[in-house]
C-alpha positions in Angstrom: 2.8 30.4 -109.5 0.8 33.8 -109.3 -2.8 33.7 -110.4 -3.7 35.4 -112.8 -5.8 38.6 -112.6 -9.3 38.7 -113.9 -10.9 41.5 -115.7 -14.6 42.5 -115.5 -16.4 41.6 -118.1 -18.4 45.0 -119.7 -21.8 44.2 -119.2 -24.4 44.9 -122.3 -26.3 46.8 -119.9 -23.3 49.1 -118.9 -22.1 47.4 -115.7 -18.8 48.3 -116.4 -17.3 52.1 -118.0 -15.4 51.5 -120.9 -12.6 53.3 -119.4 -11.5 51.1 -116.8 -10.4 48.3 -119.3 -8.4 48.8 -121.7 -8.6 52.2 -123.5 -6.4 54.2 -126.5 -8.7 57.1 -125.5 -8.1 57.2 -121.8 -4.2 56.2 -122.8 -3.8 59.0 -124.7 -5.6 61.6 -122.4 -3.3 60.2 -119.7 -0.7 60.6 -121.9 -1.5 64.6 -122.8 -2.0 65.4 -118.6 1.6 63.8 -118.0 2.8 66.4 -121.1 1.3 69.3 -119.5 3.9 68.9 -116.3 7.1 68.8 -117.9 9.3 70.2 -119.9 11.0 68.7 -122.5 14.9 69.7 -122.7 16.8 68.4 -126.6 19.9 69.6 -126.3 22.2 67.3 -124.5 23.8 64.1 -125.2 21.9 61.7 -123.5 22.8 58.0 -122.7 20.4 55.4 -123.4 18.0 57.7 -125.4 16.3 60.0 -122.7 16.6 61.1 -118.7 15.1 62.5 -116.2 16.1 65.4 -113.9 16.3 65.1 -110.1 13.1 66.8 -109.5 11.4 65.4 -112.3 10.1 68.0 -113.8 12.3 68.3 -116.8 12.9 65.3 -119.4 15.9 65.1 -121.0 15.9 63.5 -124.8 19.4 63.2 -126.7 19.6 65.7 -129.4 21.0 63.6 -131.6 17.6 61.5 -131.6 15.4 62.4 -135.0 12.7 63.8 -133.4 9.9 62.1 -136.1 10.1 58.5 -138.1 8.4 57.2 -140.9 5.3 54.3 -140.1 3.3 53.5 -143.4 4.0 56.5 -145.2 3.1 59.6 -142.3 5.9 60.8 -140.0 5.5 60.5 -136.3 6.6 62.2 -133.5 8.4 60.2 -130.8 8.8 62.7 -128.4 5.4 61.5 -125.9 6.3 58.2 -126.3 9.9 59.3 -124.3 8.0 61.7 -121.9 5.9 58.8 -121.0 8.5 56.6 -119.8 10.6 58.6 -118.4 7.8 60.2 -116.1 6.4 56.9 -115.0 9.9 55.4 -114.8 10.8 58.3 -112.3 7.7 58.2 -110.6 7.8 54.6 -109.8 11.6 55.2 -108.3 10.7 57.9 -106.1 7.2 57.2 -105.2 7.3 53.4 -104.6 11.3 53.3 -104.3 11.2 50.5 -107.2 14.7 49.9 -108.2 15.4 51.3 -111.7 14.8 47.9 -113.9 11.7 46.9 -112.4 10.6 50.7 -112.9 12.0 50.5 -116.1 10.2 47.3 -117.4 7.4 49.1 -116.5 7.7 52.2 -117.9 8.6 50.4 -121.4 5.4 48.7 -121.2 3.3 52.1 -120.6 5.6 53.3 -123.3 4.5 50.1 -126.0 1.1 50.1 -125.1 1.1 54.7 -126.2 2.6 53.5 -129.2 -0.1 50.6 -130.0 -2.5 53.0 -128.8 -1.7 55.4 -131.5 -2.2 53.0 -134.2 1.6 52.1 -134.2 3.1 48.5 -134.4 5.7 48.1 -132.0 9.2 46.4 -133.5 9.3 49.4 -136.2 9.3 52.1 -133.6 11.8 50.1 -131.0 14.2 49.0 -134.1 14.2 53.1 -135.2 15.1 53.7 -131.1 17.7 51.4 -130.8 19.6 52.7 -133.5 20.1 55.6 -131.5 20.6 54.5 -128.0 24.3 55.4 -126.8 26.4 53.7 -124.5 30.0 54.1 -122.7 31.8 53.4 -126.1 29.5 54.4 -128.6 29.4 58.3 -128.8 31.9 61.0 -127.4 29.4 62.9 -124.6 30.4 66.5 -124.6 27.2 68.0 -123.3 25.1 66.2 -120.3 22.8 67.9 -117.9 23.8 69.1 -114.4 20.9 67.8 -113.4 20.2 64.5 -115.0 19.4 61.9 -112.3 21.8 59.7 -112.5 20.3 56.6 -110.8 19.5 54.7 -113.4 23.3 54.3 -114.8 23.9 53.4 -111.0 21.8 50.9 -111.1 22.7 49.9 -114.2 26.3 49.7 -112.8 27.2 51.4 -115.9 30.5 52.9 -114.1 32.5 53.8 -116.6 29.5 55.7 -118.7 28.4 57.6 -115.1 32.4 58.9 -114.9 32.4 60.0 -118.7 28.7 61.7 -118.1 30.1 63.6 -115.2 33.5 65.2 -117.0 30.7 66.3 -119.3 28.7 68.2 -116.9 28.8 72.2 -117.2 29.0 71.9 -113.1 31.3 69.0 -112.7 31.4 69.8 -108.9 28.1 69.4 -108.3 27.8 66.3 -110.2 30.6 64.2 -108.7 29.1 65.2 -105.4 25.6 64.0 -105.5 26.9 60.9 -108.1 25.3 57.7 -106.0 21.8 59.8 -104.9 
């Protein structure tokens, strides 16, 4: 069995910054940098909630996702929460060649701890997600990305929703050819 990391204790003399435990201040200011390289694309049908292009730079959220819910009376915005994952999910695939799930598992974590961080309880905001997330038989796609990385669905070996994405590409060429990258 794996031991289990220690964490420095902050010292009441300062030994330790603040910010290299836990932090919703440093979180969020991670979270704003991350914001500032990409661009956010809502107007495609996207399975499973949100994508990445191949290069990264764009993330793709499905435009049938409500971009606000309601927690405690004020409406939040989920799109950072989404930008979030799908940056460090894509980051941990390309950079450390993690295969999708373990990046994945990952990237939801960064993604619950933003959401906690922002003075949000968890099972709300993933219970108003999953009401939205769409599968091979859930939702017609007639709009999907050229450039969605596909990967993930791969990985997935979600066949059947990778073929219907592709007849739902504008450049259906392009897409069947670089399917399994």
């Amino acid at each position: 069995m794996a031991k289990a990391l220690k964490l420095p204790r902050r010292s009441r003399r300062g030994g330790h910054r603040a910010d290299t435990l836990l932090s919703n201040g440093e979180l969020n200011h991670a979270l704003g940098e991350i914001m500032k390289h990409v661009r956010l694309d809502r107007s495609w049908d996207i399975p499973y909630l949100a994508g990445y292009s191949l290069d990264g730079k764009t993330v793709y959220i499905d435009r049938h996702l409500p971009r606000t819910y309601r927690s405690h009376g004020r409406r939040v915005r989920v799109d950072p929460f989404l930008i979030l994952h799908e940056s460090v999910e894509k980051a941990l695939v390309d950079r450390l060649r993690l295969h999708y799930q373990h990046a994945h598992q990952i990237a939801l974590r960064a993604e619950r701890a933003s959401v906690q961080a922002a003075g949000l309880s968890w099972h709300p905001y993933n219970q108003f997600m999953m009401r939205f997330v769409k599968t091979a038989g859930h939702e017609k796609l007639t709009r999907v990305p050229d450039d969605l990385h596909l990967k993930p669905y791969w990985d997935e070996r979600d066949i059947a929703l990778v073929h219907l994405m592709q007849k739902a590409m504008p450049g259906k060429c392009a897409a069947l050819m670089r399917a399994k990258k």
